[in-house]
N, C-alpha and C positions, 0 to 999 in steps of 0.2 A: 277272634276279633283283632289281636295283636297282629297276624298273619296279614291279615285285610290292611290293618295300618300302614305296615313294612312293606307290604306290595304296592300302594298308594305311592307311599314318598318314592320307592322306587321307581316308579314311571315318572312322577315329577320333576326328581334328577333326571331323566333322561331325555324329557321333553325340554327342560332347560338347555339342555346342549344343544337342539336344534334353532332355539331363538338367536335371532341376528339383532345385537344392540346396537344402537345408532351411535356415529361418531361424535366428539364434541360437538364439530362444526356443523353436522347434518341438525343436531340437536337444536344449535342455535339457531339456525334457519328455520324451524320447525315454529321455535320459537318465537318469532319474528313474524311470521305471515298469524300466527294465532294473536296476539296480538293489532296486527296492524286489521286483521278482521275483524275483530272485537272493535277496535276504534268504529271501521267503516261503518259498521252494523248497527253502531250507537250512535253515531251522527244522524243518521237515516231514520232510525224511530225517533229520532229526538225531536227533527226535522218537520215527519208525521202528526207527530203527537203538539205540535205547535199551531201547524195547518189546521189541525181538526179542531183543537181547540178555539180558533180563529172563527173558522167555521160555523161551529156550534154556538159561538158567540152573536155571530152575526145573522142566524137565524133565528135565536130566542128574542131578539131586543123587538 
């Protein structure tokens, strides 16, 4: 079982050397469109959800 372990982490370490971190500024970019999506994406159902509400108003009365 110990053997299984120690060949485990050993591939781990070794797959970590192939991973490519991104840089600050790729980061903050990254950061930036997630964000500025998150906003889009919440105005849009927010928008939806106002209409329909509307909607449904104007249909019950």
């Amino acid at each position: 079982m110990i053997k299984r372990i120690k060949a485990f982490l050993k591939e781990v370490k070794i797959e970590l050397k192939k991973v490519v971190f991104p840089t600050k500024d790729e980061l903050i970019g990254s950061t930036w469109v997630v964000i500025i999506s998150t906003i889009i994406v919440a105005v849009f159902l927010g928008m939806v959800d106002i209409t329909l509400t509307k909607l449904v108003r104007l249909i019950l009365r």
